[in-house]
C-alpha positions in Angstrom: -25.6 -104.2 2.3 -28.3 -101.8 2.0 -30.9 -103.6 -0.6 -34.1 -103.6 1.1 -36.0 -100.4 2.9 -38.2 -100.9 5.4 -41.6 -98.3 5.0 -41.4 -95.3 7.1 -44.2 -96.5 9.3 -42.1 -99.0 10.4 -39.5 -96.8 11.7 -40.8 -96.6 15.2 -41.4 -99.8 15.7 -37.6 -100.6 15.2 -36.5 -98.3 17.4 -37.7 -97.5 21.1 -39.7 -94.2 20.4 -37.9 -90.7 22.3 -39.5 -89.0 25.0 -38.1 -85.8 22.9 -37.3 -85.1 19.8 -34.2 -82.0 19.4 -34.8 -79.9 17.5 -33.1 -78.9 13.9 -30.0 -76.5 14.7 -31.7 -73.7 13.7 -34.5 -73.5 15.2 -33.4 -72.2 18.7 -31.5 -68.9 18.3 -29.7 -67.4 21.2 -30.5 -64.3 22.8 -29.4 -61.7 25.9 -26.7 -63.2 28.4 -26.5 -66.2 26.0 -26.6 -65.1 22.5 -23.3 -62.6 23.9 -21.5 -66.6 25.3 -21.4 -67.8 21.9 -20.5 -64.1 20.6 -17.4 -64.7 23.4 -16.8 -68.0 22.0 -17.0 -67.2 18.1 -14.8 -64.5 18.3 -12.3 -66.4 20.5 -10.6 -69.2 19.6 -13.4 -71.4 18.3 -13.5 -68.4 15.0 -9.8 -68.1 15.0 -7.7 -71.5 15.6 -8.7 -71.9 11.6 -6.2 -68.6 11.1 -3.2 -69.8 12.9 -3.4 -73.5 14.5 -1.6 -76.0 12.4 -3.9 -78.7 13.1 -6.6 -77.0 12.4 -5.2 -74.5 9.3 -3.5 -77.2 7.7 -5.7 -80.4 8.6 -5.7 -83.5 6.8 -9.3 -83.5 6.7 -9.2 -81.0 4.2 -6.4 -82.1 1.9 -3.5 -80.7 4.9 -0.6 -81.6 5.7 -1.5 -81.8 9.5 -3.8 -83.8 11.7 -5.8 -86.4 10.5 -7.5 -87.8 12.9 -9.8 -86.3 15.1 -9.2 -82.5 15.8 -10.5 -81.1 12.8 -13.9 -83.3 13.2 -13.7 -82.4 16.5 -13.3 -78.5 16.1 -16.1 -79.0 13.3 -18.7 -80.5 15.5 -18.9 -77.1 17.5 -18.1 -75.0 15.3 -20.7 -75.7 12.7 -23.7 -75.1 15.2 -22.2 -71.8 16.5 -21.8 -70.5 12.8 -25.6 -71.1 12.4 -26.9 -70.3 16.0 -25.1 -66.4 15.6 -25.8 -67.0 11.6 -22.1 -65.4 11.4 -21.3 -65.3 7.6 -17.3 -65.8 8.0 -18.0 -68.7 10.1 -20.8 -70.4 8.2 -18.6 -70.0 5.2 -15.4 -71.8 6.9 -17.6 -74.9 8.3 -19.6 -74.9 4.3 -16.0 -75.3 3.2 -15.4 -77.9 5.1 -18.2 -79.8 4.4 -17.8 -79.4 0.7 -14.4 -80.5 0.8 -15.1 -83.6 3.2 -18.0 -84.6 0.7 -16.4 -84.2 -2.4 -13.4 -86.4 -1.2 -15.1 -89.3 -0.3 -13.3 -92.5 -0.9 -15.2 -94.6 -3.9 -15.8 -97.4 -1.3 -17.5 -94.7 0.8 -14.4 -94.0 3.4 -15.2 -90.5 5.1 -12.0 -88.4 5.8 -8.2 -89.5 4.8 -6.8 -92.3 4.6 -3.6 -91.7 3.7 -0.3 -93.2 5.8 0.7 -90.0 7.5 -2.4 -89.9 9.0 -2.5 -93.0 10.5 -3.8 -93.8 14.0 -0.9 -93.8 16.1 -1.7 -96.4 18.1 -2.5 -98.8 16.2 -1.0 -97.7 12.3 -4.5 -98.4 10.6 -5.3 -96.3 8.0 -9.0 -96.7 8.4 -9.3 -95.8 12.2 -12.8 -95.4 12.0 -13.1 -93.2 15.3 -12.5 -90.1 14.3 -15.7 -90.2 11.8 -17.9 -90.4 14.2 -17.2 -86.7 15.7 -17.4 -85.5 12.2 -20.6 -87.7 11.7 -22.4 -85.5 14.2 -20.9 -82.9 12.5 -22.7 -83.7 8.9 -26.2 -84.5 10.7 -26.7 -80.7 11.8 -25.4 -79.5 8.8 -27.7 -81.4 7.0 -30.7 -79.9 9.4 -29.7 -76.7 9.2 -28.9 -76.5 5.0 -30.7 -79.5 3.9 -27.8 -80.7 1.7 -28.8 -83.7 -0.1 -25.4 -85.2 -0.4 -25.4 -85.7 3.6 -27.6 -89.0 3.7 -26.2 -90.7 0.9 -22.7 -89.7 2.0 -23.4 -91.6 5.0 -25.0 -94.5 3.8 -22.0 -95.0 1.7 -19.8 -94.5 4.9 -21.7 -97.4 7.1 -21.8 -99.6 4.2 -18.1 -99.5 4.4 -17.9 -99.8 7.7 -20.2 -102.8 8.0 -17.6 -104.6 5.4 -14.5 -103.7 7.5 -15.6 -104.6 10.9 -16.1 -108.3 9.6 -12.5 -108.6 9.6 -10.9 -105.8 11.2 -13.0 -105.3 14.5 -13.1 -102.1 16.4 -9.8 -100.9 18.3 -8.9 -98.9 21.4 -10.8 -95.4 20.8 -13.4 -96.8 18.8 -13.9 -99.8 20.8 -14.5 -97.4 24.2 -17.0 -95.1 22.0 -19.3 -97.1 20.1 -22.3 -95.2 21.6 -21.2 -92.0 19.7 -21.4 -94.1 17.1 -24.9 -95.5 17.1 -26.1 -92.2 18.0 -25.3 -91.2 14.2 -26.9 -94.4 13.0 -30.0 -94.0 15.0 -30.2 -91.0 13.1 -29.8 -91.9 9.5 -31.8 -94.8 10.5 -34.9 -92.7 11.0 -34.4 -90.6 8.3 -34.2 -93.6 5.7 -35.8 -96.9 7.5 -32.8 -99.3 6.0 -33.1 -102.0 8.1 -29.2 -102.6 7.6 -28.4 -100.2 9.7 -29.6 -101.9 12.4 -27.8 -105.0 11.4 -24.5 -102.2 12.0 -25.8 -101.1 15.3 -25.6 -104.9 16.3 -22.4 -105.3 14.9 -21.1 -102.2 16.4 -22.1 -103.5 19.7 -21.0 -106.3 20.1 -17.7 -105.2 19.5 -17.5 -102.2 21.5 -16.8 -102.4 25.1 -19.3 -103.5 27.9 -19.9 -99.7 29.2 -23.1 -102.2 30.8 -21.0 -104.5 32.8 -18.6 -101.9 33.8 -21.1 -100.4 35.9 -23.0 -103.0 37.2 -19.6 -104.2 38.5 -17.7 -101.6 39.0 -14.2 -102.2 40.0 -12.6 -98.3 40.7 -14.0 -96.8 43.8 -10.9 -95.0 44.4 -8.1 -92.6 43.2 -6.1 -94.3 39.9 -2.7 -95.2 40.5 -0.7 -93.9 37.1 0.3 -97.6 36.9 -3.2 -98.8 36.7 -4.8 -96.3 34.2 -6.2 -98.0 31.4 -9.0 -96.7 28.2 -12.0 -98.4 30.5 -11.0 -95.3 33.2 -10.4 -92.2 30.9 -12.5 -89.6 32.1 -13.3 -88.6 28.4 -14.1 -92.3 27.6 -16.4 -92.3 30.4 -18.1 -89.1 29.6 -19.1 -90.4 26.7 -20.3 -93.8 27.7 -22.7 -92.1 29.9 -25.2 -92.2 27.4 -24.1 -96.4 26.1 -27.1 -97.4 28.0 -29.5 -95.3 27.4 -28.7 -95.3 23.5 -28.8 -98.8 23.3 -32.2 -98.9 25.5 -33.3 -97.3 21.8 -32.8 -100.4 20.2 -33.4 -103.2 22.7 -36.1 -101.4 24.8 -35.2 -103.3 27.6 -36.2 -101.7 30.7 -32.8 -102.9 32.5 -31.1 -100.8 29.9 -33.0 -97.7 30.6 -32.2 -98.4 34.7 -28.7 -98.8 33.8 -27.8 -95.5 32.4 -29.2 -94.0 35.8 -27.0 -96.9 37.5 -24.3 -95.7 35.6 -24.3 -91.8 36.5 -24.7 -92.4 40.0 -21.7 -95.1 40.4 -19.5 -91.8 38.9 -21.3 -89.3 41.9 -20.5 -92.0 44.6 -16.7 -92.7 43.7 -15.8 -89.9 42.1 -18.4 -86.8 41.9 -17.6 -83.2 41.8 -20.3 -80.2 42.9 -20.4 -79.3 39.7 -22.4 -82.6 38.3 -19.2 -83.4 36.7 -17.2 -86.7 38.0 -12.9 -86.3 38.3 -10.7 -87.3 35.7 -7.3 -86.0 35.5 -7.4 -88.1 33.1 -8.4 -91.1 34.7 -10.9 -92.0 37.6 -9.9 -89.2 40.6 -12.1 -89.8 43.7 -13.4 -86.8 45.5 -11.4 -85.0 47.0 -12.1 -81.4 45.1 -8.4 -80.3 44.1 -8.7 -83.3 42.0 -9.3 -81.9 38.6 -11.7 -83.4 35.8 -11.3 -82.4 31.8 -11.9 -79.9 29.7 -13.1 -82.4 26.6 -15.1 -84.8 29.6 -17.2 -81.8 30.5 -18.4 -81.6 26.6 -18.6 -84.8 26.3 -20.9 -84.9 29.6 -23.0 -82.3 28.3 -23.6 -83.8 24.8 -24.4 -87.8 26.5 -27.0 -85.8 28.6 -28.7 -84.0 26.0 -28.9 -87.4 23.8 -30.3 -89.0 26.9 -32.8 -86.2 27.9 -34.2 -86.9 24.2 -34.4 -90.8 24.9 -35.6 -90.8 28.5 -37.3 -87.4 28.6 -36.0 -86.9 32.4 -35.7 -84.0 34.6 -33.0 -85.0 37.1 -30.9 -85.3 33.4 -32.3 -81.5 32.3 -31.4 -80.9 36.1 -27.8 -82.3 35.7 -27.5 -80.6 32.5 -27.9 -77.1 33.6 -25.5 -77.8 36.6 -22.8 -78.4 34.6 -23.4 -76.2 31.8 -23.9 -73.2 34.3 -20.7 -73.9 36.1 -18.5 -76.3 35.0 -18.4 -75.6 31.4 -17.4 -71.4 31.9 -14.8 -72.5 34.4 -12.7 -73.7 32.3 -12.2 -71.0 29.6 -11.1 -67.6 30.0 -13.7 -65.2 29.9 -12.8 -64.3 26.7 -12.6 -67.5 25.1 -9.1 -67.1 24.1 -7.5 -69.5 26.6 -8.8 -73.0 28.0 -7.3 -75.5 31.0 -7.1 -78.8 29.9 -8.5 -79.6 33.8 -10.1 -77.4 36.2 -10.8 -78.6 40.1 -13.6 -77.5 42.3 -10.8 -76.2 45.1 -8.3 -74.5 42.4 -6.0 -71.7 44.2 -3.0 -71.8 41.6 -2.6 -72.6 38.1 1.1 -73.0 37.3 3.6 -75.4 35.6 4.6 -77.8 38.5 6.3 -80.7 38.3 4.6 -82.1 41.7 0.9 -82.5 41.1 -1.8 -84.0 42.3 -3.2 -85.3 39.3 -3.4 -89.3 38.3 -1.1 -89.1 35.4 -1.7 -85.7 33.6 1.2 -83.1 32.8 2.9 -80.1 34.5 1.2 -77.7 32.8 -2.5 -79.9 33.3 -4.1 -76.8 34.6 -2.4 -73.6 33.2 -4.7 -71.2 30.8 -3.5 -71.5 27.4 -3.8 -72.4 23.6 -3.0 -76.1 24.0 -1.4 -77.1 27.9 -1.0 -80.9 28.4 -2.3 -81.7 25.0 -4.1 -80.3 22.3 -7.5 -82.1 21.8 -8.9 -79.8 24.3 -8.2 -77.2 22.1 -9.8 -79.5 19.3 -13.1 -80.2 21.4 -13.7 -77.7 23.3 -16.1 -75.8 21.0 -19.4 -78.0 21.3 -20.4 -76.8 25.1 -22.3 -73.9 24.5 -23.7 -74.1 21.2 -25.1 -78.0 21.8 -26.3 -76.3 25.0 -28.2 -73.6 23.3 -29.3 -76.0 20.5 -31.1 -78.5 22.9 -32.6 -75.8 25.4 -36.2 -76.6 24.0 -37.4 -80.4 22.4 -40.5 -81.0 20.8 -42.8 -83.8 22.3 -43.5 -86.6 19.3 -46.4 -87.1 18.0 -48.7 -90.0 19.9 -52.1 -90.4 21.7 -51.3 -88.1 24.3 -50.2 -85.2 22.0 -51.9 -86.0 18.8 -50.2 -82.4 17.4 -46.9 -82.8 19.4 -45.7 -80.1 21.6 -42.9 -78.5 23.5 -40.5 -78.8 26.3 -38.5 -76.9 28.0 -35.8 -78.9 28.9 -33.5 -76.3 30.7 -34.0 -72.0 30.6 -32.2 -69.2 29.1 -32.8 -66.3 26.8 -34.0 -67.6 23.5 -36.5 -67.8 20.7 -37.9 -71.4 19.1 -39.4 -71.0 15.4 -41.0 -74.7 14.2 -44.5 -76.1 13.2 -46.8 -78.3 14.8 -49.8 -79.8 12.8 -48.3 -77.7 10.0 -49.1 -74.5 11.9 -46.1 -71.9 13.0 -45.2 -72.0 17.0 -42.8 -69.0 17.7 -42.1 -68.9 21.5 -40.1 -66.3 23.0 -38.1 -67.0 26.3 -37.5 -63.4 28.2 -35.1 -64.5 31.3 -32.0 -63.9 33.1 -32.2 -67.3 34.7 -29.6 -68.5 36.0 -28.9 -65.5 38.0 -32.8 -64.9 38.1 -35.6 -66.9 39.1 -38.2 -65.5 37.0 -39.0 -66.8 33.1 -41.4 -65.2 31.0 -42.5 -67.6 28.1 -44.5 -65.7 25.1 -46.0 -68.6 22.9 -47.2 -66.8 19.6 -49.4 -69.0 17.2 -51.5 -67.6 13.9 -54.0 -70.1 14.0 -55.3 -71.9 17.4 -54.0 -74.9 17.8 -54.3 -77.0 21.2 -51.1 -78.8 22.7 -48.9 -79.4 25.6 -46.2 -77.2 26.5 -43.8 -79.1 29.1 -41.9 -77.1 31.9 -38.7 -79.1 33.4 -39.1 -77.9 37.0 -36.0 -78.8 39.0 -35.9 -80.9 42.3 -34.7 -77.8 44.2 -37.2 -75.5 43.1 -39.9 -76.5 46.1 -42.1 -73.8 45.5 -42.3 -72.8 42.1 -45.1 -71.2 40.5 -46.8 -71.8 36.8 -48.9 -69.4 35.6 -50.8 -68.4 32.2 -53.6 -66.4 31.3 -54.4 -65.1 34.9 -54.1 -69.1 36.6 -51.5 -71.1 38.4 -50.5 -74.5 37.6 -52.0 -76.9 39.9 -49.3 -79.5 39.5 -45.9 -78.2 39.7 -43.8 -81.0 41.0 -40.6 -80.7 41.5 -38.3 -83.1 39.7 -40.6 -83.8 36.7 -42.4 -81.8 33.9 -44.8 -79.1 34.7 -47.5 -79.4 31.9 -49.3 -76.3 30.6 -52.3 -77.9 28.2 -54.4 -75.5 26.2 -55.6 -73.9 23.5 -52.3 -71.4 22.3 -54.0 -68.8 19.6 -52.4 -65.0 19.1 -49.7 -64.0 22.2 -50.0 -66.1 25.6 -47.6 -65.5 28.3 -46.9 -68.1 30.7 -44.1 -67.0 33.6 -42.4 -69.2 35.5 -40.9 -68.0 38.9 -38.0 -70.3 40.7 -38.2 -69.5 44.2 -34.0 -69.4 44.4 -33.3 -70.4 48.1 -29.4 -70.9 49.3 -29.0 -74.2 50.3 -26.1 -76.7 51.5 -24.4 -79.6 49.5 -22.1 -82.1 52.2 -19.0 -82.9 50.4 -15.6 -84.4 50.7 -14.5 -84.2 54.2 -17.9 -83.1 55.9 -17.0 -79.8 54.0 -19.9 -77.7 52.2 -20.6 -76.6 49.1 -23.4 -74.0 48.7 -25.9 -73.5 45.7 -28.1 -71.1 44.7 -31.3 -72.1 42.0 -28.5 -74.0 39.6 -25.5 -71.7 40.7 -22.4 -73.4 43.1 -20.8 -70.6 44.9 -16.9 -69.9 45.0 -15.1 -67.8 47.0 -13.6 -64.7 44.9 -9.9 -64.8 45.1 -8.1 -62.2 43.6 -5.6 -63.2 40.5 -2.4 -62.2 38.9 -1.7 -63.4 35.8 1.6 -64.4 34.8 1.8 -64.3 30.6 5.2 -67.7 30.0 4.6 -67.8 26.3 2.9 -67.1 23.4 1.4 -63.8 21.7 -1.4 -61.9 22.7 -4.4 -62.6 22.2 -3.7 -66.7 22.7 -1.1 -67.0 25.0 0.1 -69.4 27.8 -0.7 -68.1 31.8 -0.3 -69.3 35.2 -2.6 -67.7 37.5 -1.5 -66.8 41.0 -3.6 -66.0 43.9 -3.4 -62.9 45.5 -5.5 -62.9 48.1 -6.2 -65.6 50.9 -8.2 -68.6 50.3 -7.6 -71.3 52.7 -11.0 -70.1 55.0 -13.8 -72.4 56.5 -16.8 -70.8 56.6 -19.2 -69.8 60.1 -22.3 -70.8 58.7 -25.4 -72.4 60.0 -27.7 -75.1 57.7 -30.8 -73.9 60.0 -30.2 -70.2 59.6 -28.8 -69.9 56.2 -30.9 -66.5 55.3 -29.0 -64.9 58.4 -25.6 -66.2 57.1 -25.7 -65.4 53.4 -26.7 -62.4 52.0 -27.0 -62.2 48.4 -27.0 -59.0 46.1 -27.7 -58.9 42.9 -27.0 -56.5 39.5 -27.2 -56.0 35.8 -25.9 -58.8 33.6 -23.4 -57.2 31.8 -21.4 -58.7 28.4 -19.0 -61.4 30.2 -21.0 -62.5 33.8 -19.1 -65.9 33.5 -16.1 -63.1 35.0 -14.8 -62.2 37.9 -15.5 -58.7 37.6 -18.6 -59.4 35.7 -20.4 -62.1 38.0 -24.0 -60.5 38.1 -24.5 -62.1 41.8 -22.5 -62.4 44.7 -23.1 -63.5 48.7 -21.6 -62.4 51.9 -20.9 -64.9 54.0 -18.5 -64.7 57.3 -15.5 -67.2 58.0 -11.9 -67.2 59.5 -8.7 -68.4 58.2 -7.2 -72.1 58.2 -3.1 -71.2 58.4 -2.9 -74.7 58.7 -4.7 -75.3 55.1 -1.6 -75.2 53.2 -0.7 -75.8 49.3 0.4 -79.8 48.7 1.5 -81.2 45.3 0.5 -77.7 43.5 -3.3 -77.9 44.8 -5.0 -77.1 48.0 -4.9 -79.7 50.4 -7.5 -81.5 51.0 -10.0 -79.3 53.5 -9.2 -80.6 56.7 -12.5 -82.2 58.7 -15.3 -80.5 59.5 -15.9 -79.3 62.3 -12.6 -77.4 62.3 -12.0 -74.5 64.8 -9.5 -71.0 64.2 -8.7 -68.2 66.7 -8.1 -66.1 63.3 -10.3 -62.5 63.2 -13.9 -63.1 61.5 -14.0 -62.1 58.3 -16.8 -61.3 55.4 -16.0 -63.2 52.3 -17.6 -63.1 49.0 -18.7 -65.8 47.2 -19.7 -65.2 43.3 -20.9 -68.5 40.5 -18.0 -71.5 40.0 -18.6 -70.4 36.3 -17.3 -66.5 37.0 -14.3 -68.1 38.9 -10.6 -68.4 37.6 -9.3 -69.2 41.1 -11.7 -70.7 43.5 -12.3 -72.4 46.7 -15.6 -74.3 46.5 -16.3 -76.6 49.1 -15.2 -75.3 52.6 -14.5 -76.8 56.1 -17.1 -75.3 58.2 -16.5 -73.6 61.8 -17.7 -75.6 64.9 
């Protein structure tokens, strides 16, 4: 393998050209409410578990005596681009050590990671389970954009090739098998960076023997709630989560159009069976249905994220940048602490109590499924759980390839928050400052700064719920802001040009489960604010084990009216402080009247599901507030309504 190149002109010919092009971690650095998240994060237990968590401290990926598999590559793919989006010197120097280590132990047949016996799969007992490489190949690509180490690409050259020689008689198995697109998103990359046409030839390979994400969906055979005795690796939420993006990446290689429609086919099978308000589909852990005390996992909502932000740079789609920004916004805050210390392995849209219960509602997850803790139900949340926020903040901007219609390239915002882009187009500097509060603000200020002028198209993703937005630079509106699609702003950028953006951020009504509602606000879902008491069962400060208990009613439906919504919500607004993913810190909040359900009682360890709208109380009126999903601990979300 790998004897002939192919010339680098002939790279995009192979492969089905992207819409967008990520940029290098690196070049986006966080700033305001975000650059303070990933502050949270790195001094919780993303910068810590390395102190004190065996499988982490003592991992076999670094000569350990630990785990061996995939936590330490799966702890290493988020913790890398958070060490370089903060450029925090303890943390670049842990992930550098990791990456020496990993590169200097290579196998001499080009094995990445160990392969020792005691770190076997323990499924299957293969020492050469290739799955857990591909987490840690995602890991070596952004190192290798954001140090330019030359041992990266040869180190995975030498990996494929080995790969490519095992797979002819030892094809791939259960985790592997299910995640093949994870795979091929790593080979795509080399691929580009080195034109060998034999990694193609692996792609195919790699295909053929992964699962049939394709057929799954075009025939898809789980409408419902999984019985335990059903589940199998073709229903894992996680599994799911990643496949999907198997569509779309392989759309790169066959640029069939029925590829490209399936990955669209795919995400909206997992809304109709089994969506949750937050963009995110139920899982605990397999296929859940949609009823919203069903929970969905901590490592799906990563892996969610990442699949969108590779398919947003295939497709170049704004209901995916829409999606996106749904579920990082609200989904991915909800279920951490707000200090990072402490994770669920599931959270649910309707969650009133998080305690160890041996009744649950879940398909086949554990007592403690939903407790806050360092590890509850099993640890590879605590492994994964560190790529949300910095893949988010890496892929908030894309550039726009090179072709007839932008013969310097360009820019697109793909989703908004505070932030500043460095990179070249034509070989001239672009530095572009973003100056927003969004999501808890409509308005964006966009500063693009250029030495010399140079001419080229800066995409806005505007989306479908922002009717009414406005696009303005240099003293003119945009006369085509659609929503759903790409606002383009074309022109000559020379010195300092501000362009704002103002999101008209109008309340509006979701119809869930039940005929209940949800409400949203710009990309915000609003939860009711229960009040908490925290119950510490083991562990020492500052990464211990809680249940969470509410202390104040939840089981309301809400008086509201779809017609009249201004007269039945009333938002107020204030300062984002250092932790608005909080319940004392949420930076918005709405008043919104209701009465009680007594009837709406706890079942199984969960709310029950809302009873059918319209439902009817003599209980007093009261004013609730409602603050962000992503501020909640405890929550109701999607509420019976009065009639």
């Amino acid at each position: 393998m790998y004897v002939n190149s192919v010339k680098n002109h002939e790279i995009v010919n192979a492969l089905q050209q992207q819409a967008f092009v990520p940029l290098p971690v690196g070049a986006i650095q966080p700033r305001g409410w975000l650059f303070r998240q990933l502050r949270i994060q790195a001094d919780g237990l993303t910068g810590h578990l390395e102190e004190f968590w065996p499988d982490i401290k003592e991992c076999g990926w670094v000569g350990g005596e630990a785990d061996g598999w995939e936590r330490g590559p799966y702890w290493l793919d988020g913790a890398l681009p958070l060490a370089f989006l903060l450029d925090d010197p303890g943390l670049k120097a842990s992930v550098c050590r990791w990456m020496e280590y990993i590169l200097a132990h290579q196998e001499s047949d080009g094995w990445l990671g160990p392969v020792n016996p005691k770190h076997w799969n323990r499924l299957t007992h293969r020492a050469y389970d290739p799955w857990p490489v591909f987490p840690f190949l995602k890991a070596a690509a952004q190192y290798h954009e954001a140090t330019a180490d030359r041992r990266v690409i040869p180190a995975m050259e030498r990996f494929f090739s080995c790969l490519y020689r095992r797979l002819e008689d030892t094809p791939l198995l259960d985790w592997a098998r299910f995640r093949w697109q994870d795979l091929l998103v790593s080979v795509f990359w080399l691929y580009e960076r080195t034109g060998r046409r034999e990694l193609l030839d692996l792609a195919e390979r790699v295909r053929e023997q992964g699962y049939d994400w394709l057929a799954h969906f075009a025939d898809f055979k789980y409408p419902e709630k999984m019985r335990a005795a059903d589940c199998k690796m073709e229903t894992h939420v996680v599994n799911n989560a990643m496949a999907v993006k198997a569509a779309g990446v392989w759309y790169r290689y066959s640029k069939d159009p029925e590829d490209r429609a399936a990955l669209f086919r795919m995400i909206d099978t997992l809304d109709l069976h089994h969506g949750q308000v937050t963009g995110i589909f139920s899982g605990d852990e397999h296929y859940a249905g949609r009823n919203p005390s069903q929970g969905a996992e901590l490592c799906a909502v990563m892996e969610y994220l990442f699949s969108l932000e590779v398919l947003i740079s295939i497709v170049g789609e704004a209901s995916l940048a829409e999606r996106l920004e749904r579920i990082a916004f609200n989904a991915l805050p909800a279920v951490f602490t707000p200090d990072m210390w402490a994770h669920q392995y599931v959270h649910q849209p309707n969650q009133v109590v998080c305690k160890v219960s041996e009744e649950r509602v879940y398909t086949n997850n554990g007592p403690e499924a939903n407790i806050f803790g360092l590890q509850p139900n099993f640890g590879c949340c605590t492994a994964n759980m560190h790529q949300g926020w910095p893949k988010f903040a890496s892929h908030l901007w894309m550039r726009l390839p090179v072709g007839a219609s932008c013969p310097y390239g360009g820019l697109a915002a793909v989703t908004y928050a505070p932030c500043e882009i460095k990179t070249t187009l034509d070989g001239k500097r672009v530095h572009v400052l973003v100056d927003t509060e969004y999501p808890f603000n409509g308005r964006v200020n966009i500063t693009v700064r250029t030495g010399a002028p140079i001419t080229f198209p800066l995409l806005l993703c505007v989306p479908e719920w922002a009717v009414g937005t406005e696009v303005e630079t240099r003293g003119k509106n945009a006369e085509e802001v659609r929503p759903g699609g790409f606002c383009r702003v074309e022109q000559e950028w020379h010195g300092n040009t501000l362009v704002t953006v103002d999101f008209p951020m109008r309340a509006r009504l979701e119809r869930r489960y039940n005929k209940s509602i949800a409400i949203h606000r710009g990309p915000l879902v609003f939860s009711l604010k229960i009040e908490e008491e925290w119950r510490q069962l083991r562990g020492e400060l500052p990464h211990a084990d809680w249940e969470v208990y509410p202390k104040s009613a939840w089981n309301y439906a809400l008086q509201i009216d779809k017609n009249s919504l201004d007269d039945c919500l009333r938002f107020e607004s204030s300062s984002i402080g250092d932790c608005p993913f909080s319940p004392s810190g949420a930076p918005i909040r709405a008043r919104v009247n209701g009465r009680r359900l007594p009837e709406w009682q706890i079942e199984r360890n969960a709310a029950a599901q809302p009873p059918e709208s319209p439902v009817t109380s003599s209980e007093a009126l009261e004013e609730l507030t409602l603050i962000p999903y992503g501020s909640t601990n405890l929550r109701i979300t999607e509420f019976p309504t009065l009639g």
